[in-house]
C-alpha positions as CSV (number, residue, x, y, z in Angstrom):
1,X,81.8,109.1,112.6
2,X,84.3,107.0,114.8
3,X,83.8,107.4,119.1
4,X,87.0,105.0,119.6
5,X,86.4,102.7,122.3
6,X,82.8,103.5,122.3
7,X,80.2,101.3,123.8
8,X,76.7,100.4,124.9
9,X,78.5,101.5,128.3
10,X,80.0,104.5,127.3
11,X,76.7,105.9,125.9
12,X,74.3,104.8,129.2
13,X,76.9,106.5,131.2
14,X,77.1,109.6,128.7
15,X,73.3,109.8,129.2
16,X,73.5,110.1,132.9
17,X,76.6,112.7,132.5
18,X,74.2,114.8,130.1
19,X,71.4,114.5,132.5
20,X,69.0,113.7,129.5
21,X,68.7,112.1,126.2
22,X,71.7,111.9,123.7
23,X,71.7,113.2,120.1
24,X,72.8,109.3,119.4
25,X,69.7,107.9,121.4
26,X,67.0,108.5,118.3
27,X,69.5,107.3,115.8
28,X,69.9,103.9,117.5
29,X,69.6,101.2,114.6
30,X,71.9,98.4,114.8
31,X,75.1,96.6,116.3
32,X,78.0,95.1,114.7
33,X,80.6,92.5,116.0
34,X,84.4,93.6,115.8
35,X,86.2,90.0,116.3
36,X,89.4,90.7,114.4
37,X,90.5,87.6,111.7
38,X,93.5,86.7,114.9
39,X,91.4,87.4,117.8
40,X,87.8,87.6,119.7
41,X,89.3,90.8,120.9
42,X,90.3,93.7,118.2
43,X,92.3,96.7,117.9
44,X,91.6,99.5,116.5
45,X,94.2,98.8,113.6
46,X,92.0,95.8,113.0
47,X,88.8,97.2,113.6
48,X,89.3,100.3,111.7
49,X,90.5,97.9,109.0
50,X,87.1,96.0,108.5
51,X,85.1,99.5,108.6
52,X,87.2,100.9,105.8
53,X,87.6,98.0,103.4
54,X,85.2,95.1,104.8
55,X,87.8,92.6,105.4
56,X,88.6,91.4,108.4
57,X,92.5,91.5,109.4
58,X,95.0,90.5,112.3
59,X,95.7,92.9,115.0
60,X,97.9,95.3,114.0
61,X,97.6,95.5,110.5
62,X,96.5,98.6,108.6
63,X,93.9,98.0,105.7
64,X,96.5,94.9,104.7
65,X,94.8,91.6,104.4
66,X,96.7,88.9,106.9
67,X,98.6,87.7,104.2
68,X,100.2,91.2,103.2
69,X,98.0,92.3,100.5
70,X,96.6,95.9,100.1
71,X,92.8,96.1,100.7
72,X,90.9,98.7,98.8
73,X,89.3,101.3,101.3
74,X,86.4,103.2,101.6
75,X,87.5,106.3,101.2
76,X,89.5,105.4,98.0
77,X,86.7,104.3,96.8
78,X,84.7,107.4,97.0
79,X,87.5,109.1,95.9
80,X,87.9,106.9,92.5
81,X,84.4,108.5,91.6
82,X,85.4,112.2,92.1
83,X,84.2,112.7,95.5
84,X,86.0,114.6,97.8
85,X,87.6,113.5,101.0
86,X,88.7,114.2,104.5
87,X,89.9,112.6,107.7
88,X,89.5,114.1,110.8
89,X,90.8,112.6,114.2
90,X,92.1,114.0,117.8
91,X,94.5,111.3,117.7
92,X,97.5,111.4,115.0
93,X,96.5,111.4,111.8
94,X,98.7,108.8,111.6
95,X,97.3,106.7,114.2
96,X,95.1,103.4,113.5
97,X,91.6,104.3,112.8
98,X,92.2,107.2,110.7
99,X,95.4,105.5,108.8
100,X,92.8,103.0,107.7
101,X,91.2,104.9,105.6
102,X,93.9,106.3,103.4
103,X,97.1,104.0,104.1
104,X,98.2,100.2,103.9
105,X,100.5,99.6,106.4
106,X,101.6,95.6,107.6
107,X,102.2,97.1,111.3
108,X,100.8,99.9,112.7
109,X,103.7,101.4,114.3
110,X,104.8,102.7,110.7
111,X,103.7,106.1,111.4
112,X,106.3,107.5,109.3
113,X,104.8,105.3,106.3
114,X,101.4,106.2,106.5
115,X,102.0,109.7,106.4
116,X,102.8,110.4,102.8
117,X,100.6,107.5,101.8
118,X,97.3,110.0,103.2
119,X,98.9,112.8,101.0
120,X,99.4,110.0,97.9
121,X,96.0,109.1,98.5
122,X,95.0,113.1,97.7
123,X,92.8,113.2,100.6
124,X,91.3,116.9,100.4
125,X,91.1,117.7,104.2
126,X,93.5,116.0,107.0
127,X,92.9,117.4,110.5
128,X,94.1,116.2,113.4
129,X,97.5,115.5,115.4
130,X,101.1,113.9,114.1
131,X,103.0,116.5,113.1
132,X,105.9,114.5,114.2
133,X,105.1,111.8,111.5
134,X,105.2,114.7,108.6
135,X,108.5,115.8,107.9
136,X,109.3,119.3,106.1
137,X,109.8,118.4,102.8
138,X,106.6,116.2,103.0
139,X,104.5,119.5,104.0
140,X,106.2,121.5,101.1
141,X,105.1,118.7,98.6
142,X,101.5,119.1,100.0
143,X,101.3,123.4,100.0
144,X,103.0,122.7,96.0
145,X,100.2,120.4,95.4
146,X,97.5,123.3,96.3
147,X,97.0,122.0,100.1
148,X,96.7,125.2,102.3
149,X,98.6,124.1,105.9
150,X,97.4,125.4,109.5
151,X,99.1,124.8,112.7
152,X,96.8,126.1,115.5
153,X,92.8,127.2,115.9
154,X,93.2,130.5,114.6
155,X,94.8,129.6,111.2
156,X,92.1,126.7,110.9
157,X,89.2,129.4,111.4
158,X,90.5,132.1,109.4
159,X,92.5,130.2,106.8
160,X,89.7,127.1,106.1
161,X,87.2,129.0,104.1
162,X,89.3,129.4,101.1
163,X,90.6,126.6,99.9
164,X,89.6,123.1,98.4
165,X,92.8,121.3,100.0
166,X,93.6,121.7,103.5
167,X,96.1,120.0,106.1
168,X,96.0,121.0,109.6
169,X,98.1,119.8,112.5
170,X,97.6,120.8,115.7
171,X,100.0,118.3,118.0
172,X,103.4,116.6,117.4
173,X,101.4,113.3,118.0
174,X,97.3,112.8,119.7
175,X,95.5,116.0,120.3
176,X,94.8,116.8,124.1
177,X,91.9,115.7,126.0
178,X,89.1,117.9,125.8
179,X,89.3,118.8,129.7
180,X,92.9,120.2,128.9
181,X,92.6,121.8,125.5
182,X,91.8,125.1,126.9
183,X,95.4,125.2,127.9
184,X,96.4,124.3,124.3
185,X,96.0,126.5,121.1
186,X,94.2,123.2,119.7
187,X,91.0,123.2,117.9
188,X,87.9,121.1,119.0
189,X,86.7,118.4,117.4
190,X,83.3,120.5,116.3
191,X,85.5,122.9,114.8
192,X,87.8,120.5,112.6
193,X,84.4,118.6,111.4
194,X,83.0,121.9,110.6
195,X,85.9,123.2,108.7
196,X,86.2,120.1,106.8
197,X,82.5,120.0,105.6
198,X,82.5,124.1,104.6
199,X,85.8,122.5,102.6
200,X,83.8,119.6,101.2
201,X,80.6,121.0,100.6
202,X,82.2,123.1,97.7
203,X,82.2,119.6,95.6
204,X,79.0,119.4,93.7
205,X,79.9,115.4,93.3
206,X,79.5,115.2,96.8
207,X,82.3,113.9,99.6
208,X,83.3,111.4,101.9
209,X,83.9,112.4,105.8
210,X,85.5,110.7,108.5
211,X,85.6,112.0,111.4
212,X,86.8,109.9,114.7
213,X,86.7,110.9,118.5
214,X,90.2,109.5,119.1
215,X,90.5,110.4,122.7
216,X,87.3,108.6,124.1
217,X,89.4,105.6,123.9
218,X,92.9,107.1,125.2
219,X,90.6,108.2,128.2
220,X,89.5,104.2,128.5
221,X,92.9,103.1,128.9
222,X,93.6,105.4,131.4
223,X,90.5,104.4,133.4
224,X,89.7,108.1,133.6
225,X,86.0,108.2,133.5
226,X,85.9,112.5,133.4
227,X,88.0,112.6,130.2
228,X,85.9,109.7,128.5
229,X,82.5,111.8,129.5
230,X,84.3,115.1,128.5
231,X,85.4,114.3,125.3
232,X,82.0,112.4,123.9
233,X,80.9,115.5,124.8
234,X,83.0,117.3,122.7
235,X,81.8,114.6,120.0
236,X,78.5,114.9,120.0
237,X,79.1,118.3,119.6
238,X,80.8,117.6,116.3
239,X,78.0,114.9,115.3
240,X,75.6,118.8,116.0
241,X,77.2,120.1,113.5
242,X,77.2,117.3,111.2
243,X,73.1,116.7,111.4
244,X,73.3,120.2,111.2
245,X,74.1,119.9,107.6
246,X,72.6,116.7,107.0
247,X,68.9,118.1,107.7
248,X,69.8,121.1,105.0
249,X,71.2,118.7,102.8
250,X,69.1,115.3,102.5
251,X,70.6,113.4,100.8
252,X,73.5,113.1,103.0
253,X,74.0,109.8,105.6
254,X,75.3,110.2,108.8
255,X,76.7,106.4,110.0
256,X,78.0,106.9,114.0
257,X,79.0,104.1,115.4
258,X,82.6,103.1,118.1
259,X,85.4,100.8,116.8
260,X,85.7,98.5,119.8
261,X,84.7,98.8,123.4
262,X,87.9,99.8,125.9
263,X,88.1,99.6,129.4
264,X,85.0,97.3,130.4
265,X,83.2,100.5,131.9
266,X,80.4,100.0,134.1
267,X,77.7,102.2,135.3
268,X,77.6,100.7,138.8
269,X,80.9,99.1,140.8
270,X,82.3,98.0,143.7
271,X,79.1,95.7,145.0
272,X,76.9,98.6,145.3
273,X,73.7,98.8,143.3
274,X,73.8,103.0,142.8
275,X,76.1,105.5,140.5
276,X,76.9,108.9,140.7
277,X,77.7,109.7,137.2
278,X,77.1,113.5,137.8
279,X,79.6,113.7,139.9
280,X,82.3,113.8,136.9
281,X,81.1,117.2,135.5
282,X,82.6,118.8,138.7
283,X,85.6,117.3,137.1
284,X,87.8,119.7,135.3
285,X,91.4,118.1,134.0
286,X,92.6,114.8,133.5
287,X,93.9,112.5,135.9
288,X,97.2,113.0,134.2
289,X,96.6,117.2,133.8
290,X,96.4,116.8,137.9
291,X,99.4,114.3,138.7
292,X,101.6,116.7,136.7
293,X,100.8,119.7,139.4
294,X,101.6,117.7,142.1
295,X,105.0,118.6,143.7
296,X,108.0,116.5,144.1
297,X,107.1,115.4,147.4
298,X,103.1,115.0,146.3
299,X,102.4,117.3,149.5
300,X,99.6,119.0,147.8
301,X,97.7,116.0,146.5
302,X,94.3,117.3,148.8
303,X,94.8,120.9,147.2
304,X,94.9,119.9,143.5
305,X,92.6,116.9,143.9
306,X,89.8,119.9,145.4
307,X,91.1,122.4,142.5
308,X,90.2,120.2,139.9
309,X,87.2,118.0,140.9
310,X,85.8,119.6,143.9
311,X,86.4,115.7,145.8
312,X,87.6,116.4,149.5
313,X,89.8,113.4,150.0
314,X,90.1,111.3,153.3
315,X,93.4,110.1,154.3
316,X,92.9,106.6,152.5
317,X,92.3,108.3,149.7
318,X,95.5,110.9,149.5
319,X,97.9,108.0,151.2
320,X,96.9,105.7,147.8
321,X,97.5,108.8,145.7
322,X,101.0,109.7,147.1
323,X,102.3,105.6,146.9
324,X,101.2,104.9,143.6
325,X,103.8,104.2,141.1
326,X,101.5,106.1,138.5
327,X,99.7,109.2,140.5
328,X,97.2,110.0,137.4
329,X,96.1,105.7,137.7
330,X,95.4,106.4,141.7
331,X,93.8,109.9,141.6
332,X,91.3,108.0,138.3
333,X,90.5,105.4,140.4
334,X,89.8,107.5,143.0
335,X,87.4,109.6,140.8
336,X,85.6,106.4,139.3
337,X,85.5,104.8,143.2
338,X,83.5,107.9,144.0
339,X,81.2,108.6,140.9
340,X,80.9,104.0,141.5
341,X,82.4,103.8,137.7
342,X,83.5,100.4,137.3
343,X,86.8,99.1,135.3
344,X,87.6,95.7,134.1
345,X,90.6,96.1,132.3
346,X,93.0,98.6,130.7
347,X,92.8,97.0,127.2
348,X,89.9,96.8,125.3
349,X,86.7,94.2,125.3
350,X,85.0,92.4,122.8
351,X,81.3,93.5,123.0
352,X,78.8,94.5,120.5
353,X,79.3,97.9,119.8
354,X,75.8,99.8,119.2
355,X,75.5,101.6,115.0
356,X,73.4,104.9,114.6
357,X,72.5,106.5,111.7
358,X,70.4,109.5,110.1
359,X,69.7,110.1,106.3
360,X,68.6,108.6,103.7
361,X,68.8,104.8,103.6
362,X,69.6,104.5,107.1
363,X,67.6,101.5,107.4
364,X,70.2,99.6,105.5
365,X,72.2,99.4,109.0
366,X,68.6,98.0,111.0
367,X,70.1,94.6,113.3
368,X,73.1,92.9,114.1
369,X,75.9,93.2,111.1
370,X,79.5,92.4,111.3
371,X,82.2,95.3,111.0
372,X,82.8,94.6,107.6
373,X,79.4,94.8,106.5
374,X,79.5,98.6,107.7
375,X,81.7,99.8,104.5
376,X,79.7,97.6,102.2
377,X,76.6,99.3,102.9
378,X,78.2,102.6,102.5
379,X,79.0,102.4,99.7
380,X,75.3,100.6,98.5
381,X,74.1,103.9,99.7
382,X,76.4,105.9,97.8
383,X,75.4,104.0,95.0
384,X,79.7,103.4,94.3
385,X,81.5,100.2,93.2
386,X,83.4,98.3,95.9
387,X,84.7,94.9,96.1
């Protein structure tokens, strides 16, 4: 399991949003260091890249080696075995960390590309966003080829319990932030990884499961602090489900661990030695939910800001609001300033990111690895070749 943009930051500030100890806090085993082969700094196509295949590639680049070549994956290799697969993301399917797993790609971009390659690579369960990226004829190949196809919750809960193959899409490119979903006929991210286990499960050879918090990260870059603590949330919800089935089935390993840290969030800001982390569960929509029920003239900025978060603004606080360029940047920064959130940059950092695991063999990620070691010891675990 993937928390993109996930840190040691993210999950000291999560803890304070809960109010008590995680479900990741008694799994803590390791780190690992994400310098891509270009850069101190990664991406996720990058980062992703080196937790699939255990290479380390430029920024950009989707499980291709810097010099072009396709790298073996994971995933694939599981899959050479006769284990079943599945990918599940609230980003694209398409997107970086999930493409990495079942694509090879020389720019990220190449949505378009890495769609059919997923479908080539006869993943059993794809969940997530991208319809966009998935063109009619491509989904009639996959329902030919036995894949049963769902487009919204409803089909996912009543369609996923009988079939071995199944595609759902639930967004023409990233799934909403969970704040917003209720507005959206979406699924959550709990009910995707469930699906895709009761799907997987049914292989007696056993499967291969990843399953990535995509909008933990989208909610770094936009330095909204609510979404980030919403939506890991919403993933440790998933990861419930998950240990769930771990502790009924033991010899299953759960790995949990963030592709890159984004944002440089801080628990503390702006020179004061205090937070008020708990101040973001009065928080009820995204910065970018609330700028898009702002009239024209922004004349209601103290009425939607109250709706939604429960913040009375002072006049500072609405004039920097209704002069932004970007209203969803000045209503976030608003929020963080308040809960004393700290932001360093819109882009992502090149930290340590923290490695949790449960099962058996868990030890194997004790210390400080690099990113590329995390694939490698997967697949010692699973006792599969991979090289």
């Amino acid at each position: 399991m993937i928390a993109d943009g996930f840190s040691t930051s993210y999950a000291t500030c999560y803890r304070w949003y809960k109010g008590e100890e995680t479900l990741l806090d008694s799994m803590l085993v390791g780190m690992h260091r994400n310098y891509s082969a270009n850069s101190e700094v990664t991406d996720s196509a990058a980062a992703a890249t080196a937790m699939a295949t255990g290479v380390k590639t430029n920024n950009g680049m989707i499980s291709t080696s810097p010099d072009g070549k396709g790298l073996k994956t994971i995933l694939e290799a599981a899959k050479e075995i006769g284990k079943s697969t599945g990918i599940v993301a609230t980003s694209a399917v398409t997107h970086a960390t999930p493409a990495c797993f079942a694509s090879h790609v020389d720019n990220r971009s190449n949505q378009e590309d890495i769609a059919p390659q997923i479908l080539e690579n006869d993943v059993d369960v794809i969940l997530g966003g991208g319809s966009n990226y998935f063109s009619d004829s491509l989904i009639e190949d996959a329902t030919d080829n036995g894949y049963t196809f769902v487009t919204n919750r409803n089909e996912l809960l009543d369609d996923s319990t009988n079939t071995t193959k199944l595609i759902g899409l639930f967004s023409e490119d990233s799934m909403a932030p969970e704040l917003d979903r209720e507005e959206t006929i979406e699924p959550s991210i709990a009910e995707m990884s469930k699906a895709a286990i009761n799907i997987l499960k049914k292989d007696d050879d056993g499967f291969f499961l990843m399953i990535e918090g995509s909008q933990i990260d989208s909610a770094g870059h936009d330095h909204d602090a609510a979404w980030a603590m919403k939506d890991m949330e919403a993933f440790e919800e998933a990861l419930q489900i998950v240990l769930d089935f771990a502790k009924e089935n033991d010899d299953t390993l759960v790995i949990v661990t963030g592709d890159h840290d984004n944002g440089g969030l801080s628990v503390g800001g702006y020179d004061q030695y205090d937070a008020n982390v708990d101040l973001l569960r009065n928080v009820t929509a995204s910065g970018k939910f609330m700028e898009a029920q702002l009239d024209n003239d922004r004349n209601n900025i103290s009425e939607v800001v109250k709706q939604y978060t429960e913040i009375d603004l002072i006049e500072e606080e609405i004039d920097k609001i209704k002069t932004a360029e970007n209203p969803s940047d000045a209503i976030n920064d608003v929020i963080s300033e308040r809960a004393l959130i700290g932001w360093t940059t819109r882009g992502h950092t090149g930290v340590d990111i923290p490695v949790y695991a449960f099962g058996p063999k868990s030890k194997l990620y004790e210390g400080l690895h690099e990113n590329t070691d995390l694939p490698v010891l997967m697949a010692k675990a699973m006792e599969i070749p991979f090289d």
